[in-house]
C-alpha positions in Angstrom: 8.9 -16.4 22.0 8.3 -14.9 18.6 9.1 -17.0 15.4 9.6 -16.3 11.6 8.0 -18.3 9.8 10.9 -18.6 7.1 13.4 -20.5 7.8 16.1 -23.3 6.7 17.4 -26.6 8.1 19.6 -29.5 7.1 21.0 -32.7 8.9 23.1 -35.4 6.9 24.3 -39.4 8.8 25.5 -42.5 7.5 24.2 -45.8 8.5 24.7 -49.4 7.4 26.3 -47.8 3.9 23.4 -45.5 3.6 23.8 -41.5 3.4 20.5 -40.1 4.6 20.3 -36.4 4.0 17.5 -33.9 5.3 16.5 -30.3 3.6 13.6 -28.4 5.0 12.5 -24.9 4.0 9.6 -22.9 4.7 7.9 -19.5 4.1 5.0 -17.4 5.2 1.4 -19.2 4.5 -1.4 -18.6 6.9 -1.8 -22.8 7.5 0.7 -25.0 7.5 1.3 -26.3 3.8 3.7 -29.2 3.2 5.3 -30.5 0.2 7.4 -33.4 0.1 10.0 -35.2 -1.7 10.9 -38.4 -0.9 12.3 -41.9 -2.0 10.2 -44.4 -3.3 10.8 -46.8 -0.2 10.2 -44.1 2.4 7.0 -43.1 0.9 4.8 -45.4 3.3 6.5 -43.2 6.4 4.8 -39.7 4.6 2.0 -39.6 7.2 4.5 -40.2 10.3 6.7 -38.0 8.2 4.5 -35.4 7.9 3.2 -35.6 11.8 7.1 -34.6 13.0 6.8 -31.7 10.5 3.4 -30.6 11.9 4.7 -30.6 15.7 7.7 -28.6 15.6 6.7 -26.1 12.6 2.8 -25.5 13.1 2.2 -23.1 10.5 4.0 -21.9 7.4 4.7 -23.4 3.2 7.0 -26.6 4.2 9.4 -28.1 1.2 10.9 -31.2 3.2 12.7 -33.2 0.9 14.8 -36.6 2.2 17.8 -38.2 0.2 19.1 -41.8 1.0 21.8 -42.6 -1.0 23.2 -46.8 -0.5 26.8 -47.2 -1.3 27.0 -48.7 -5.1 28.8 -52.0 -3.9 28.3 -54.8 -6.2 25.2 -56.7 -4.4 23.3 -53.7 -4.5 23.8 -52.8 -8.4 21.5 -54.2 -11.4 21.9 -54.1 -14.6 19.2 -54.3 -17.3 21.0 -56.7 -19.0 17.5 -57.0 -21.6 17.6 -53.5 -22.3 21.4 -52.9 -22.6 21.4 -55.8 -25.2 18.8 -53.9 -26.8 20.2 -51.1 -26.9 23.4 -52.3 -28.2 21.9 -54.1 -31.1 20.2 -51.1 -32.4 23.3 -48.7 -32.0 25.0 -51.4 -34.0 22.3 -51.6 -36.7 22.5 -47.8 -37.4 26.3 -47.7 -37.7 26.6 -50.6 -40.1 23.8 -48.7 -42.2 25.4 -45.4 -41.7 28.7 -46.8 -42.6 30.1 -45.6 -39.3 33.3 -47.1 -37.7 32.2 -48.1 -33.7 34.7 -48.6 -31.1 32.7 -51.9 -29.2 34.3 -51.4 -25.9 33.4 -47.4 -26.0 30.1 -48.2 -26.9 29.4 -50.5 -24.6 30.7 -47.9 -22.2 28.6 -45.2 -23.2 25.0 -47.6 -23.1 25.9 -48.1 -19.4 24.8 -44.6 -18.4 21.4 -44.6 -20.7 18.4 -44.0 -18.4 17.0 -47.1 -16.9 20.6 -49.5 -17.4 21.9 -49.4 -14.8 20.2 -48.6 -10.9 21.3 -49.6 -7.4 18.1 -51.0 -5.6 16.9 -49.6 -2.3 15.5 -52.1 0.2 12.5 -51.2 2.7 14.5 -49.7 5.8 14.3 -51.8 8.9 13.0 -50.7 12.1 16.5 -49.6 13.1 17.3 -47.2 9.8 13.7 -45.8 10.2 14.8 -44.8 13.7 17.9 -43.0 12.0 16.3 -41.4 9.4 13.6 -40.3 12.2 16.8 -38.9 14.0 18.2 -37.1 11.1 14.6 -35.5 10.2 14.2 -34.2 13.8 17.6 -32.7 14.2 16.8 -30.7 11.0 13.4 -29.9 12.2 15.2 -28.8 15.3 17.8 -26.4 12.8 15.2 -24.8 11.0 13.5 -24.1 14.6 16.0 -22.5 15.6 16.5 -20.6 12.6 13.0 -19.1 12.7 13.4 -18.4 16.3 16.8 -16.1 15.1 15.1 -14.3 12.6 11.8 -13.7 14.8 13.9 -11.5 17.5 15.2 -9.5 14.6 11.5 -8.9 13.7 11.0 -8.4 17.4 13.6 -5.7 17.6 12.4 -4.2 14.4 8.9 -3.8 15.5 9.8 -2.1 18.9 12.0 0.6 16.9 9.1 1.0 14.6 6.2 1.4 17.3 8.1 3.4 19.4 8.9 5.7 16.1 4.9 6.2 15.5 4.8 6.9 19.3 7.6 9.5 19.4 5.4 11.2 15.9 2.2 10.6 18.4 4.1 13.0 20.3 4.7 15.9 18.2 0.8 16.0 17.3 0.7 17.2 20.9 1.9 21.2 20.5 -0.1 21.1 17.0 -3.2 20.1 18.5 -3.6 22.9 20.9 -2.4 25.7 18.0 -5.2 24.0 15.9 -8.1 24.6 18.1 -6.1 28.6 18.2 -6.4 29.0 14.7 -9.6 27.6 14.0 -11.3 29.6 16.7 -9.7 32.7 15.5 -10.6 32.4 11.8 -14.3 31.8 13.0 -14.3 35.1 15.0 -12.3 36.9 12.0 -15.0 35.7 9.5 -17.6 37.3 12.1 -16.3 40.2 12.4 -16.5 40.6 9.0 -20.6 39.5 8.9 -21.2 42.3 11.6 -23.8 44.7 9.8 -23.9 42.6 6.7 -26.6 39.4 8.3 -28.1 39.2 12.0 -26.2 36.5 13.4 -27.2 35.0 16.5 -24.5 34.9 18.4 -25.4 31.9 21.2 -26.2 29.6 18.0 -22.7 30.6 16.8 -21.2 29.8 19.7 -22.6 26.4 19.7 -21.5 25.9 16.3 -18.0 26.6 16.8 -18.0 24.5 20.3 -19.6 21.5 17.9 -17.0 21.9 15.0 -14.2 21.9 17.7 -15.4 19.1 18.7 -15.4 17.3 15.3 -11.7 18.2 15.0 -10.8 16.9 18.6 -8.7 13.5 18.7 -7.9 13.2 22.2 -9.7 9.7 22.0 -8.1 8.9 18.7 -4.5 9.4 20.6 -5.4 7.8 23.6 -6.6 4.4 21.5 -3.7 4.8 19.4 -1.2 4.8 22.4 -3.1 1.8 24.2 -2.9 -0.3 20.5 1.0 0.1 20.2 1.4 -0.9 24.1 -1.0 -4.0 23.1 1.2 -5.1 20.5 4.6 -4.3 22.3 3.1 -6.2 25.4 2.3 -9.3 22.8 5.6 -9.4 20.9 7.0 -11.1 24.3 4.4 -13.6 24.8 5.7 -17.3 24.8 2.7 -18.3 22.3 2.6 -17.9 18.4 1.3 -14.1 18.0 1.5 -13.5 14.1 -2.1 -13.4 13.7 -3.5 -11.6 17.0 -0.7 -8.6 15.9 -1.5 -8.7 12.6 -5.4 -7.9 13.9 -3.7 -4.8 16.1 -2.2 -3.4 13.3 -5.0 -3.0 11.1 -6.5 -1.3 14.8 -3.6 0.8 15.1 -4.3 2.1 11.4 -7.6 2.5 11.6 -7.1 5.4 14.8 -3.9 6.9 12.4 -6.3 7.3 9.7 -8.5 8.8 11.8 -5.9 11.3 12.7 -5.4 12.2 9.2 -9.3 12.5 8.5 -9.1 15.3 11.3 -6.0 16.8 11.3 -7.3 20.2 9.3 -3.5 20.8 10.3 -0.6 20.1 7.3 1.8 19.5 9.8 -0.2 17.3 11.4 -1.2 15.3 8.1 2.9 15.2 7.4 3.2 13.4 10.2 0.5 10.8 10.1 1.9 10.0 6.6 5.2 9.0 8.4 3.0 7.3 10.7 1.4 5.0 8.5 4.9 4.8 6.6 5.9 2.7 9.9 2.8 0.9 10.2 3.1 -0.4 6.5 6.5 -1.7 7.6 5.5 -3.7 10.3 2.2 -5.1 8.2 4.4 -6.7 5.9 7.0 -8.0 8.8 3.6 -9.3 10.5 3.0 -11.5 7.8 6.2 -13.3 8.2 5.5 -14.1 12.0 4.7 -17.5 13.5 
């Protein structure tokens, strides 16, 4: 099934007190590039961590960042008692030597929320909260999943309308083709007629030239690999495996037979229509990069 490889997932629980909230986004990369955030007790789980993110996402640049928030009930709240006396004793010192008038209880107030005061400790989780926070990491996993899976049938229907647009312009080249050869062949035997009595002009080797330069501007084979390369890639958009890379590989094919095209299209018609070609192909390049 075909996956985007951005996507976004979040799962929150409670347990014992303790809010444990999930966030995982990624984008395209072409390996699988994680960055995480984490709290300072968790970060012995980062490898196990870091293993659930690997089996569900495979490829793609991971942000995974986990919250656990403890309830602020007393037993779980310290205060730097050494550093708030510090504090206040210096805030003191300046206003008596400023002059300045100092409400104690505000004060005292307002040193309780300077950085380091005041902090509710988190304890190691036990076996039973890792399982919960394993839980809550999975089911976002399992969002974000399911996300990319979303936006990959999108891209799925996208490509489709696209390939089957550069076939339907594959098309059209058909009637052109065959008034090409016409023309060509006629302005050769115009500019001979005009030669006659001027140069002795053999007229088997000029023959042979013109079948030769006809040949140059045939691109039967060019159509007929162009038409096999869009049923590759529309025959690998419903494969059940990651794909990004093995379409990205037939759509630099599929441009390299449209160039072609244009190289020999001695036709402006024709060349109009390989730039609309290659207009659609540029379109589904960039959507490739964003696949699984």
């Amino acid at each position: 099934m075909m996956k985007s490889m951005t996507g976004y997932g979040k799962a929150t629980a409670n347990r014992n007190g303790k809010n444990i909230e999930v966030e995982v986004r990624s984008l395209n990369s072409k390996t699988l590039d994680v960055h995480t955030k984490l709290p300072q007790n968790i970060c012995g789980k980062e490898l196990e961590i870091r293993s659930m993110i690997a089996s569900v996402l495979e490829r793609g640049k991971i942000d995974f960042v986990l919250n656990i928030v403890n309830d602020e009930s007393e037993e779980n709240l310290r205060i730097n008692e050494t550093l708030l006396e510090a504090y206040y004793r210096k805030t003191i010192q300046i206003a008596e030597k400023l002059g300045v008038d100092t409400d104690k209880g505000q004060l005292l107030t307002t040193l309780l929320r300077f950085p380091d005061v005041q902090k509710t400790e988190q304890e190691d989780p036990s076996d039973d909260d890792w399982e919960a926070i394993k839980n809550v990491v999975a089911e976002a996993l399992a969002h974000l999943d399911e996300f990319r899976t979303q936006e990959g049938q999108h891209l799925k229907e996208d490509f489709k309308k696209r390939v089957e647009l550069i076939l339907s312009y594959l098309n059209k080249v058909e009637p052109l083709e065959q008034s090409r050869i016409k023309t060509v062949r006629e302005k050769f035997e115009q500019r001979f007629e005009e030669l006659k009595g001027t140069i002795d002009v053999d007229q088997n080797r000029l023959e042979q030239e013109l079948i030769y330069y006809i040949e140059k501007l045939d691109i039967t084979e060019e159509k007929v690999r162009l038409r096999n390369h869009c049923k590759y890639f529309l025959d690998n958009i419903d494969t059940e495996v990651s794909t990004g890379k093995k379409l990205g590989f037939i759509a630099q094919e599929m441009g390299r037979e449209i160039n072609t095209l244009g190289s020999k299209a001695n036709n402006s018609e024709i060349q109009q229509i390989v730039v609309m070609m290659k207009d659609e192909l540029e379109k589904i390049k960039e959507q490739v990069l964003n696949i699984l």
